[in-house]
MDTraj code that builds the backbone (N, CA, C; nanometers):
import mdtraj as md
import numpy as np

residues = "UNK UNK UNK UNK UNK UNK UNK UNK UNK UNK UNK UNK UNK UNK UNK UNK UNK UNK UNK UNK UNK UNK UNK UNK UNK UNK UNK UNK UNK UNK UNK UNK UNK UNK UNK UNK UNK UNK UNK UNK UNK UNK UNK UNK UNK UNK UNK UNK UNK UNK UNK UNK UNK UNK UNK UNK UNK UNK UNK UNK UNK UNK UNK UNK UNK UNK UNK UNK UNK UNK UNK UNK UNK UNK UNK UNK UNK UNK UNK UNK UNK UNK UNK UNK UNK UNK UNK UNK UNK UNK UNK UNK UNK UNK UNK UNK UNK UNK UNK UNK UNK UNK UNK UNK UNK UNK UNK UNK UNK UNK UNK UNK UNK UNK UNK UNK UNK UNK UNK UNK UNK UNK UNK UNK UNK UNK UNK UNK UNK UNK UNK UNK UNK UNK UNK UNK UNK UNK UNK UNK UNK UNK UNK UNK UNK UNK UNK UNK UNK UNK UNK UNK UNK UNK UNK UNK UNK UNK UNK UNK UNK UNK UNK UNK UNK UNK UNK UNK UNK UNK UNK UNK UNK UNK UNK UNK UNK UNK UNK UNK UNK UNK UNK UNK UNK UNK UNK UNK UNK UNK UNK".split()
xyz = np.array([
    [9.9145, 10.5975, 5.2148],
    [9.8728, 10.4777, 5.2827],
    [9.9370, 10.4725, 5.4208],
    [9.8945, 10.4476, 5.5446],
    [9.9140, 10.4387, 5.6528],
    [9.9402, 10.3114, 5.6400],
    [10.0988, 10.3385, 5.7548],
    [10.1719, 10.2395, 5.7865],
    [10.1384, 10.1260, 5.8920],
    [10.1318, 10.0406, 5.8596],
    [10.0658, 9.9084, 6.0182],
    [10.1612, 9.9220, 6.1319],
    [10.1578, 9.9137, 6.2369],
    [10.2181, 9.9234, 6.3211],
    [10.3698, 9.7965, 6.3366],
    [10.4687, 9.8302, 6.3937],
    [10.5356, 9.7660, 6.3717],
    [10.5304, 9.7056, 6.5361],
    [10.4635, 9.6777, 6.6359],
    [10.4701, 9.6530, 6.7359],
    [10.3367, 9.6112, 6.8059],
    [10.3535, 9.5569, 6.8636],
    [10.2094, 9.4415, 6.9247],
    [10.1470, 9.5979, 7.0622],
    [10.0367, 9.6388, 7.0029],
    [10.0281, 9.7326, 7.1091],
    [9.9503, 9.6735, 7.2812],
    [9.9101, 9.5667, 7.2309],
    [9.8909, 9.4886, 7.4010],
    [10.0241, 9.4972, 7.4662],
    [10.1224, 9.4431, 7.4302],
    [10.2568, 9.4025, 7.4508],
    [10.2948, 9.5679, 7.4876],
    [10.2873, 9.6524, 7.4660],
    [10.4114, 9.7467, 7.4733],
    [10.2942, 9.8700, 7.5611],
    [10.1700, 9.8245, 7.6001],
    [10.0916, 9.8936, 7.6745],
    [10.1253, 9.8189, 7.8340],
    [10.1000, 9.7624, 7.8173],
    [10.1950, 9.5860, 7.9700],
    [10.3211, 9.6323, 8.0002],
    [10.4227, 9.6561, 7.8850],
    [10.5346, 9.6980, 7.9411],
    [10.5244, 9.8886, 7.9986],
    [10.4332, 9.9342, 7.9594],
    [10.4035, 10.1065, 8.0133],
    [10.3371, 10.0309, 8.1543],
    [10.2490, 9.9756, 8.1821],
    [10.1798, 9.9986, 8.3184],
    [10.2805, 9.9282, 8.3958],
    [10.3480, 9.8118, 8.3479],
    [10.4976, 9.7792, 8.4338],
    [10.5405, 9.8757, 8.4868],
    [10.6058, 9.9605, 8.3989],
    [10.7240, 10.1121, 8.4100],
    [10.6364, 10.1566, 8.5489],
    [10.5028, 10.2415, 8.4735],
    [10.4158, 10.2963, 8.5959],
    [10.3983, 10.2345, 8.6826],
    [10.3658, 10.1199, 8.7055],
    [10.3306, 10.0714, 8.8194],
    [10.4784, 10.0020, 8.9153],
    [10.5770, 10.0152, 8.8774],
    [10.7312, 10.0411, 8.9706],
    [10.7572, 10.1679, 9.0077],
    [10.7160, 10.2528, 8.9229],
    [10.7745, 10.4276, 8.9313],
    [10.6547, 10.5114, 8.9469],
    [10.5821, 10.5064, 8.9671],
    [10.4708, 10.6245, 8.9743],
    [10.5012, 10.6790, 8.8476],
    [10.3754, 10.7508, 8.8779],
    [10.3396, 10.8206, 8.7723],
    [10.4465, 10.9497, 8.7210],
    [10.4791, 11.0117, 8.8451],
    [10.5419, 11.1263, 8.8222],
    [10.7138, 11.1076, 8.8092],
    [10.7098, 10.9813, 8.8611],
    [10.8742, 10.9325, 8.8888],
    [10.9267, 10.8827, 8.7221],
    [10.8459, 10.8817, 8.6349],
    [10.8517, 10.7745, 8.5517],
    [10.8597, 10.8701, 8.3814],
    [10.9601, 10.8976, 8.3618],
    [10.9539, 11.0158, 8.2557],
    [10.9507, 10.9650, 8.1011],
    [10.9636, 11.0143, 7.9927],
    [10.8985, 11.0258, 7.8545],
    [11.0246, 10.8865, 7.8218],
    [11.1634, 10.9218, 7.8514],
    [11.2530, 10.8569, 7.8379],
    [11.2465, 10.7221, 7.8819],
    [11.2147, 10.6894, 8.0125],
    [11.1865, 10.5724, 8.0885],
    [11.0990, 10.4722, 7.9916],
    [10.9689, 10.5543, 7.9055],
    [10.8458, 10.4703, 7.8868],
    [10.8835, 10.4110, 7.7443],
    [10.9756, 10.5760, 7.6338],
    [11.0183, 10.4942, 7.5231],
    [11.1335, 10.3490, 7.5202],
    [11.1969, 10.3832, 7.6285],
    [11.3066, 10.2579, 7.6195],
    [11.2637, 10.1511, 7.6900],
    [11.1693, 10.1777, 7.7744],
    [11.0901, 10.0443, 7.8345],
    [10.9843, 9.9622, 7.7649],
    [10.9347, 10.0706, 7.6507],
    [10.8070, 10.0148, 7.6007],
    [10.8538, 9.9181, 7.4531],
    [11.0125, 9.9747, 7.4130],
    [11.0649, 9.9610, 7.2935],
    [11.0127, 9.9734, 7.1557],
    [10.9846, 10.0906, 7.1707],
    [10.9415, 10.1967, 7.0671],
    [10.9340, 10.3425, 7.0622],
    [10.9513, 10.4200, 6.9432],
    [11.0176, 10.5338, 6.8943],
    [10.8948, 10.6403, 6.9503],
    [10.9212, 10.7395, 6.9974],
    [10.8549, 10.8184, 7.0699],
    [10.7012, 10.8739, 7.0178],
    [10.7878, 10.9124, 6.8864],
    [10.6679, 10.9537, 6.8047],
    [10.5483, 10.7901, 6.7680],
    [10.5869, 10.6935, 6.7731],
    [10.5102, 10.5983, 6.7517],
    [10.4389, 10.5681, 6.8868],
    [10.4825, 10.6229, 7.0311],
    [10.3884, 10.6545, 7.1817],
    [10.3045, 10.7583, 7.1611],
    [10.3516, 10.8457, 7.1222],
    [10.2790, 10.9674, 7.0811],
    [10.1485, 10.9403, 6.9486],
    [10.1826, 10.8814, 6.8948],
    [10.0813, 10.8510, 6.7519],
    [9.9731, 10.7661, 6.8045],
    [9.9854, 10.6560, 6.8508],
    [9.9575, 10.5244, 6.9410],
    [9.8666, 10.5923, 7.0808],
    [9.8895, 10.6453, 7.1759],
    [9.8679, 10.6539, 7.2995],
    [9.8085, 10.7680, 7.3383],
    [9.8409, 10.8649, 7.2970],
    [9.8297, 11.0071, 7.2901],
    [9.9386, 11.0466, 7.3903],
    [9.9330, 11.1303, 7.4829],
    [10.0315, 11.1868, 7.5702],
    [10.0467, 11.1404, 7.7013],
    [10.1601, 11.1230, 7.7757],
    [10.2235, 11.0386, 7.9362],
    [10.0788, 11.0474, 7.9829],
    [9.9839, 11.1273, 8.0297],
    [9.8825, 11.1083, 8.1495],
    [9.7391, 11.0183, 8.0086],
    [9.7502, 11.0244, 7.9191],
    [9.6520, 10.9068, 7.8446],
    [9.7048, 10.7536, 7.8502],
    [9.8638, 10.7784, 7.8491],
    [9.8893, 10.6574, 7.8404],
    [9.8781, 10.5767, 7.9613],
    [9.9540, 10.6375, 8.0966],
    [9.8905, 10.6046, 8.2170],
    [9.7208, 10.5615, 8.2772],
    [9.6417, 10.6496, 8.1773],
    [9.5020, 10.6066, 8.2422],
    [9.4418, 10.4276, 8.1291],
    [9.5078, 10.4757, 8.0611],
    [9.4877, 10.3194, 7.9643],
    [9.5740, 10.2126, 8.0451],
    [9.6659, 10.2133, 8.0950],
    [9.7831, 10.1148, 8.1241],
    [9.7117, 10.1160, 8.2908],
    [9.6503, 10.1844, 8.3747],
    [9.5522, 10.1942, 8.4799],
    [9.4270, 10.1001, 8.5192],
    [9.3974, 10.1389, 8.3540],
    [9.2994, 10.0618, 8.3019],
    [9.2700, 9.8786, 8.3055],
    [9.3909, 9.8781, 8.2375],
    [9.4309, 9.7540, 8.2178],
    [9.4997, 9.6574, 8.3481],
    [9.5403, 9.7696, 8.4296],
    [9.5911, 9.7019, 8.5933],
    [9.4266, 9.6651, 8.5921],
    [9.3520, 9.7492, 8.6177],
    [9.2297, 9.7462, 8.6794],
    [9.1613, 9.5889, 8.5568],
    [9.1425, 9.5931, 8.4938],
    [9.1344, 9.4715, 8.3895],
    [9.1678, 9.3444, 8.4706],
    [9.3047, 9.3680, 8.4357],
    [9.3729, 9.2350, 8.5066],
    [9.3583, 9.1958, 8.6515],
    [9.3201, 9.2864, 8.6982],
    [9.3364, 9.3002, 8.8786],
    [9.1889, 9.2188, 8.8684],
    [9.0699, 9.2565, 8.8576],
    [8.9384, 9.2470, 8.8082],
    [8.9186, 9.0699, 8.7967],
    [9.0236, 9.0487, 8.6725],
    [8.9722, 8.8832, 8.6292],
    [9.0829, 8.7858, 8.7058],
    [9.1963, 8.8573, 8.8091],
    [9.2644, 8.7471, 8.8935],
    [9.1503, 8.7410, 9.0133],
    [9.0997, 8.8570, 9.0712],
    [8.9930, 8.8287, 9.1676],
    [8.9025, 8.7355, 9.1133],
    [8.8597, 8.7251, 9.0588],
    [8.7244, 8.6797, 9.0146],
    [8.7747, 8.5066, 8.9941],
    [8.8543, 8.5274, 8.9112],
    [8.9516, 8.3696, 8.9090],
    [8.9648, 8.2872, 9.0180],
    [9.0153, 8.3560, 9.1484],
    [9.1141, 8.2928, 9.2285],
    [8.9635, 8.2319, 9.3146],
    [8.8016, 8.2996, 9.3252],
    [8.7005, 8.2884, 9.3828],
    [8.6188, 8.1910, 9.2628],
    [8.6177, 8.1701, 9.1494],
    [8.5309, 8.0720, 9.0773],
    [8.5594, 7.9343, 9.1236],
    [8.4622, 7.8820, 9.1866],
    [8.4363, 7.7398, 9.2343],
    [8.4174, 7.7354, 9.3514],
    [8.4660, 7.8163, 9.4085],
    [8.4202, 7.8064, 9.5712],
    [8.2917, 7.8344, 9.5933],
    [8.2454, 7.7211, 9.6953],
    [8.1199, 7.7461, 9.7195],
    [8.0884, 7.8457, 9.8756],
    [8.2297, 7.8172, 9.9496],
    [8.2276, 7.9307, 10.0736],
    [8.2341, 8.0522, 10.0600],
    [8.1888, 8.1182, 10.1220],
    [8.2108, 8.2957, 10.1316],
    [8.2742, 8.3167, 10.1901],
    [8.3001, 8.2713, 10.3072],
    [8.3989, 8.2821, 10.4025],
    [8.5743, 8.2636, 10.3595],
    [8.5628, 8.1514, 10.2297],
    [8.6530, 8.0827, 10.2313],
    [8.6967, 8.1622, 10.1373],
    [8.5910, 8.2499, 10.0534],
    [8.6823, 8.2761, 9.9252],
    [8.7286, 8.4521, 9.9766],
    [8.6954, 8.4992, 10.0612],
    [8.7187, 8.6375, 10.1472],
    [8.8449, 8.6016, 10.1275],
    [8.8818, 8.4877, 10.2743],
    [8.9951, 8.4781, 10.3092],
    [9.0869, 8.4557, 10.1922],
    [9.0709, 8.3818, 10.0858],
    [9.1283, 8.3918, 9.9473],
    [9.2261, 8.5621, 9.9401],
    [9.0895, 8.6029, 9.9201],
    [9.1562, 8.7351, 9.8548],
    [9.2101, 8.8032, 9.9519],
    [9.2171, 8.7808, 10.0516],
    [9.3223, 8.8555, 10.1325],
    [9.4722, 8.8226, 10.1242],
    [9.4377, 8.6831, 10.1310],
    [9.5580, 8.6180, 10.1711],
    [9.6099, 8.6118, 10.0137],
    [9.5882, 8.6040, 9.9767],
    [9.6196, 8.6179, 9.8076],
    [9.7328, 8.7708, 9.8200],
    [9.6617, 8.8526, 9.8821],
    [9.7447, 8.9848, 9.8393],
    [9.8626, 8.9483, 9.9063],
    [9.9049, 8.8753, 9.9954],
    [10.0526, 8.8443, 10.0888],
    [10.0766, 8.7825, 9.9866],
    [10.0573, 8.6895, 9.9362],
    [10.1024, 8.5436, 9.8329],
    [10.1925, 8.6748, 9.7359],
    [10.1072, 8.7445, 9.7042],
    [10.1751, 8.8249, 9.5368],
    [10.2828, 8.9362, 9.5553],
    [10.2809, 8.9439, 9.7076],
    [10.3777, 9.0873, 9.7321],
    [10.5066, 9.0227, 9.7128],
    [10.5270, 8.8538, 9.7311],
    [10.6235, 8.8461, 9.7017],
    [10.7170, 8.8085, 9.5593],
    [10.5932, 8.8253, 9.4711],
    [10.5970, 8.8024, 9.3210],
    [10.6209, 8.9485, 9.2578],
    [10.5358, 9.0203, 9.3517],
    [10.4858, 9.2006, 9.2970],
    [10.4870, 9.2502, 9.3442],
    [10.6770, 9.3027, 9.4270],
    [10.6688, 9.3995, 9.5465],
    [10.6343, 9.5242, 9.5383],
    [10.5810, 9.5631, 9.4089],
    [10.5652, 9.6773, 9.3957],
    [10.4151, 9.7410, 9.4174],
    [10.3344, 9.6197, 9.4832],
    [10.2028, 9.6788, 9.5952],
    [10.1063, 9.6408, 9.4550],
    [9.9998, 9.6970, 9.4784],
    [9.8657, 9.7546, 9.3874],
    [9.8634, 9.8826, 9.3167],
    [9.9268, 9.8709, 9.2032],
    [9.8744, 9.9967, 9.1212],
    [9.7379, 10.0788, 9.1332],
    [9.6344, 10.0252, 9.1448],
    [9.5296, 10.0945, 9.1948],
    [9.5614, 10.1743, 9.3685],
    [9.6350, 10.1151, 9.4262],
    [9.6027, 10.1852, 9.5740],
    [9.7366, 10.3135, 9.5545],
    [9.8473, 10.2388, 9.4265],
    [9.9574, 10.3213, 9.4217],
    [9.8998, 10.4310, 9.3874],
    [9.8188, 10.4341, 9.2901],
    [9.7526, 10.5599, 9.2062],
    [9.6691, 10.6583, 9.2864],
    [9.6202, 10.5792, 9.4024],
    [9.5070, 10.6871, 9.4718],
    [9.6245, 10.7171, 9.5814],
    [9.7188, 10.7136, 9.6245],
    [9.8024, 10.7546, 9.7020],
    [9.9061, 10.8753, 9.6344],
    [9.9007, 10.8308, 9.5570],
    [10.0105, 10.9721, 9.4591],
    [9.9388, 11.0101, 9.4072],
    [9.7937, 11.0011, 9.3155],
    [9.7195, 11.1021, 9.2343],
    [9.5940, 11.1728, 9.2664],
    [9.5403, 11.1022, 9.3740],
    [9.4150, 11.1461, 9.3723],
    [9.3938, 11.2842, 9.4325],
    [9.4917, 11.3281, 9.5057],
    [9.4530, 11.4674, 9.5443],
    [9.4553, 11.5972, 9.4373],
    [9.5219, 11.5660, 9.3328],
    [9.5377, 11.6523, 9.2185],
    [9.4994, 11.6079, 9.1010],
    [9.4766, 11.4466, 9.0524],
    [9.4101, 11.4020, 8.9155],
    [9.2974, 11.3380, 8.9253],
    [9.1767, 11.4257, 8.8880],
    [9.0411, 11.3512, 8.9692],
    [9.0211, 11.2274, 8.8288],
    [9.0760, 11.2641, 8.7231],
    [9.0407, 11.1469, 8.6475],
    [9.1705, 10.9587, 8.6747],
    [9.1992, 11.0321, 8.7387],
    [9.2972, 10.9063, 8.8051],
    [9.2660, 10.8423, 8.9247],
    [9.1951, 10.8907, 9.0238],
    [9.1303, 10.8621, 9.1089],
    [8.9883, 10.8672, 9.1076],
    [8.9313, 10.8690, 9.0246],
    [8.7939, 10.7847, 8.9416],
    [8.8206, 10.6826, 8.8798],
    [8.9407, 10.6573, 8.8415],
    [8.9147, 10.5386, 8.7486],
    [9.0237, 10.4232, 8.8672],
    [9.0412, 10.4803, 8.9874],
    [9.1052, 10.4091, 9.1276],
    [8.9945, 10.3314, 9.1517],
    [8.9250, 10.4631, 9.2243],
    [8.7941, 10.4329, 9.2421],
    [8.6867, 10.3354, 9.2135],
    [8.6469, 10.3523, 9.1157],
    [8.5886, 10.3243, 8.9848],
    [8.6215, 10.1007, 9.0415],
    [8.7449, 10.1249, 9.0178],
    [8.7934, 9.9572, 9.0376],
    [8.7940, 9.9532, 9.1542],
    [8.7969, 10.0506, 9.2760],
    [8.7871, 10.0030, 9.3791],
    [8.5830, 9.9481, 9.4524],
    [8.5560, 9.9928, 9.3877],
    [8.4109, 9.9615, 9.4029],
    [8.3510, 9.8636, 9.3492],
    [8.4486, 9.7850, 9.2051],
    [8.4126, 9.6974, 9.1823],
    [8.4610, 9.5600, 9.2660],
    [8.6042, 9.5651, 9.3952],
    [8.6113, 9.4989, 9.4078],
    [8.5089, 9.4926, 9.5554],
    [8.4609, 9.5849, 9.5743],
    [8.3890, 9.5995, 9.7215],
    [8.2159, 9.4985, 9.6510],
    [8.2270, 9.5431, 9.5666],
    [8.0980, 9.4876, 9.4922],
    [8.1029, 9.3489, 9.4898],
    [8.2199, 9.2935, 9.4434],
    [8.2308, 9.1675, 9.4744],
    [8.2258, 9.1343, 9.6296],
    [8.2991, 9.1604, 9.7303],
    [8.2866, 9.1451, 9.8242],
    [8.1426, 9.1469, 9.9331],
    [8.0863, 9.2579, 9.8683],
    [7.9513, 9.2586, 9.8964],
    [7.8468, 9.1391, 9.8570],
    [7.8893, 9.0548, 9.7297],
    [7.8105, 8.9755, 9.6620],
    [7.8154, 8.8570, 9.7271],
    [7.9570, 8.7969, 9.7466],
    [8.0088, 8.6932, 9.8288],
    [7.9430, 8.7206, 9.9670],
    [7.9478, 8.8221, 10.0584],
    [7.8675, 8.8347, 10.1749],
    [7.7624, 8.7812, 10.1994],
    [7.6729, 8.8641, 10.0709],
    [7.5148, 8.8483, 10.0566],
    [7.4785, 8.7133, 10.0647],
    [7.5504, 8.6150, 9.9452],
    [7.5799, 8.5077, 9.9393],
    [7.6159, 8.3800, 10.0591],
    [7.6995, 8.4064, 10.1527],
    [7.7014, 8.3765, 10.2782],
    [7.6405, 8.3960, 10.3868],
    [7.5659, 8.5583, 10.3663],
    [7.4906, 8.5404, 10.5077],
    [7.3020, 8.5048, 10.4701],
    [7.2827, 8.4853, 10.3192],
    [7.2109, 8.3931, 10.2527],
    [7.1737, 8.2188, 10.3192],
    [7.3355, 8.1882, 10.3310],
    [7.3108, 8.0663, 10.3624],
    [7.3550, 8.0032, 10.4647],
    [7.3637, 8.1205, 10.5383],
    [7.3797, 8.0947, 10.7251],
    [7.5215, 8.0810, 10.7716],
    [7.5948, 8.1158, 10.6420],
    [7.7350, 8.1054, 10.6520],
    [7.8286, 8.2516, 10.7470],
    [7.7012, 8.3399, 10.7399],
    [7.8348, 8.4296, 10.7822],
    [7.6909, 8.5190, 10.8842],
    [7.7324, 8.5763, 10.9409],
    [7.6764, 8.6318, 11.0455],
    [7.6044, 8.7327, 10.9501],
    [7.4352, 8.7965, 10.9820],
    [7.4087, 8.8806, 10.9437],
    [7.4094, 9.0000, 11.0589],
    [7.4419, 9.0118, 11.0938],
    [7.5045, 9.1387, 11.2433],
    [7.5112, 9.2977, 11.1856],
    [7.6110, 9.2397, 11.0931],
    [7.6174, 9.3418, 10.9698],
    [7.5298, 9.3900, 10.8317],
    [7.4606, 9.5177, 10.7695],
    [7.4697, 9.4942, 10.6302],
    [7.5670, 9.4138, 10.5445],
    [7.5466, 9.4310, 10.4159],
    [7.6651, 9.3365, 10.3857],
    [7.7547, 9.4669, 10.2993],
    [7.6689, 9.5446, 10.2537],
    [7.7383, 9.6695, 10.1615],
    [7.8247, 9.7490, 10.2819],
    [7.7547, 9.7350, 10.4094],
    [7.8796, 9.8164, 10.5263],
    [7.9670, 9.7315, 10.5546],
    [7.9541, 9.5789, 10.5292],
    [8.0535, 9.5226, 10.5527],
    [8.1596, 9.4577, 10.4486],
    [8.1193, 9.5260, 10.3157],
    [8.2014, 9.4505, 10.2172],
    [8.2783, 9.6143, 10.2170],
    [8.2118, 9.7571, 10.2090],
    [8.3139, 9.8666, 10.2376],
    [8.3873, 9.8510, 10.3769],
    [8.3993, 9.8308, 10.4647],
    [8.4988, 9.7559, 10.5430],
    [8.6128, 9.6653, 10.5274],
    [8.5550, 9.5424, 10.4690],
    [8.6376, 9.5055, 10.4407],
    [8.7541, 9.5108, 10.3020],
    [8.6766, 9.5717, 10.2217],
    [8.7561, 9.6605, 10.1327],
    [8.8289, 9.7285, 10.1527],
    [8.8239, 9.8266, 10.2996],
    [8.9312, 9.9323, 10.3525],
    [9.0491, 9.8412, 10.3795],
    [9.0341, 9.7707, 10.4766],
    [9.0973, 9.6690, 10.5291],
    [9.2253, 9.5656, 10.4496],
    [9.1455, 9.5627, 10.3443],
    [9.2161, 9.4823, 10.1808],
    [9.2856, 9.6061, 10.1249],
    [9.2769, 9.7140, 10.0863],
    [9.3378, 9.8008, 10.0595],
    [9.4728, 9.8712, 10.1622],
    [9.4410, 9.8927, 10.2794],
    [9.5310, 9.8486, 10.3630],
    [9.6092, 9.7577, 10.3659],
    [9.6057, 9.6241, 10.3578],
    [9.6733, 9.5531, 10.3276],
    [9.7688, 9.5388, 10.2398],
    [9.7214, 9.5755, 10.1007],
    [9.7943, 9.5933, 9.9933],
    [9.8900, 9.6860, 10.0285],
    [9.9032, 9.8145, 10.1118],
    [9.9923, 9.8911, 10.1393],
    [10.1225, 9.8741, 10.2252],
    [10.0160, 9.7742, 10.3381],
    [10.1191, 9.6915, 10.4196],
    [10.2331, 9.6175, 10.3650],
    [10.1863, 9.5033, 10.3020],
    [10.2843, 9.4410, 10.2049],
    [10.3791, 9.4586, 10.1743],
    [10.3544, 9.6300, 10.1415],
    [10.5186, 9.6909, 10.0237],
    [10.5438, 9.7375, 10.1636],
    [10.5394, 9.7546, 10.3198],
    [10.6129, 9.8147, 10.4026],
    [10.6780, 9.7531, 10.4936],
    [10.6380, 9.5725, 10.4796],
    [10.6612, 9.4595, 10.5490],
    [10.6822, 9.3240, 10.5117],
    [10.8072, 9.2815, 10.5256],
    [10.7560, 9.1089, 10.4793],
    [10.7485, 9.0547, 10.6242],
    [10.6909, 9.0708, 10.6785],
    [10.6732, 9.0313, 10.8605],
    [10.5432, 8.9524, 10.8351],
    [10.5837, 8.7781, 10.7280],
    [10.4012, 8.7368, 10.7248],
    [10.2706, 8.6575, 10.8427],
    [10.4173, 8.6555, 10.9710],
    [10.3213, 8.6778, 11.0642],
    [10.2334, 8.7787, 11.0878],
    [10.2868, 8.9332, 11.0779],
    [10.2172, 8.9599, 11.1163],
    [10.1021, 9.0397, 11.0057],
    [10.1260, 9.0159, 10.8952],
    [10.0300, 8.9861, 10.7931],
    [9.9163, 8.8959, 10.7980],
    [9.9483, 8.8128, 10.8470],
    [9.8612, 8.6955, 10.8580],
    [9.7570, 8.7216, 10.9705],
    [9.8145, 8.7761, 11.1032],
    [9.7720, 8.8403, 11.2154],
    [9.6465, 8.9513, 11.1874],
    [9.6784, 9.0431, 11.0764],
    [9.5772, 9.1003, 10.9978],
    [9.4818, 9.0855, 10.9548],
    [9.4951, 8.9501, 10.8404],
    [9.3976, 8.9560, 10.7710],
    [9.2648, 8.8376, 10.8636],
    [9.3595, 8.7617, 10.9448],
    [9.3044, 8.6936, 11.0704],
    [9.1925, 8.7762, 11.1572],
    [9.2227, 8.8761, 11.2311],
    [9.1713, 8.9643, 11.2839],
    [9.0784, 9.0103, 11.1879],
    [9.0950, 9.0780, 11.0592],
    [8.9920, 9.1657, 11.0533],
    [8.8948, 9.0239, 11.0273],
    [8.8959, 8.9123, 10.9231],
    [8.7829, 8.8237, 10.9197],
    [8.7333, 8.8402, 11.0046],
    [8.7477, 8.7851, 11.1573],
    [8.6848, 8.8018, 11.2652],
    [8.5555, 8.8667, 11.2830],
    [8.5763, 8.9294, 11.1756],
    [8.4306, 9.0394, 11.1733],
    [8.3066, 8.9610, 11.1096],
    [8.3350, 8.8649, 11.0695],
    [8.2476, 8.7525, 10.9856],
    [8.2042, 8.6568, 11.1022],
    [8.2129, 8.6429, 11.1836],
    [8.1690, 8.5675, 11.2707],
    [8.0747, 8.6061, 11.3797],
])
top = md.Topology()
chain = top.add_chain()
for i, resn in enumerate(residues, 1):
    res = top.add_residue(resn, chain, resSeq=i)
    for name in ("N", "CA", "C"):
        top.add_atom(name, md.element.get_by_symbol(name[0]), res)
traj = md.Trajectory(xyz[None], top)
């Protein structure tokens, strides 16, 4: 008879993308994940399969969570404009909660030149947030809110670069002037 688990595996998958997402991927060894995750190796191993499965699940789940705070922080607003600026300014708000940047931008900066399944599944979430961005556009320049000058798919991949940038900035600056100066400027492009 197989034994039930003695550990909440939501709980101890949260504490792995923690670990990873402070230490990279490669910084972050077998030792680090059992005493961080607080559980016996062979029960990571039984559970998870091996360090680069457990990383793309705990990836996963950034991307999850990352996914339904966007979407959150934009339900009710009826501006496009207003809820852009949201998510920009949102990413300054959290650097100082979560100096440890965006796991998604961390991941395509350390993995993607050598783990194409790590930078697909970057990817992957990075397109969903451009998708949103694109939707909100459409949405605004729909209703005379935002300049149509632009496509909106060239201008929601824009401003996606821009937001991703940002996120990088963050972990290299608490200067929120000139953060602010940023995300100021690039809007600009909405007008």
């Amino acid at each position: 008879m197989a034994r039930s688990k003695e550990f909440d595996i939501d709980d101890v998958l949260l504490k792995a993308m923690n670990i990873f997402w402070q230490q990279g991927y490669e910084k972050t060894s077998m030792q680090d994940l059992v005493a961080g995750m607080g559980i016996h190796k062979r029960s990571m191993y039984d559970t998870f399969g091996d360090k680069h499965t457990l990383y793309i699940k705990a990836l996963e789940r950034f991307a999850s969570i990352q996914s339904s705070r966007l979407e959150s922080r934009i339900e009710g607003i009826t501006s496009a404009r207003a809820a852009l600026r949201l998510l920009f300014e949102a990413t300054i708000l959290r650097a100082e909660a979560e100096p440890k940047g965006c796991m998604l931008v961390n991941t395509a900066v350390e993995l993607s030149n050598h783990d194409p399944e790590a930078a697909a599944r970057a990817n992957e979430a990075f397109l969903n947030t451009e998708g949103l961005m694109e939707r909100l556009i459409l949405h605004g320049q729909e209703a005379g809110e935002l300049s149509s000058r632009y496509e909106a798919a060239a201008l929601a991949a824009y401003l996606h670069n821009a937001l991703v940038g940002l996120r990088v900035m963050v972990k290299a600056t608490r200067d929120k002037d000139k953060l602010q100066t940023i995300v100021d400027t690039t809007l600009a492009v909405l007008e």
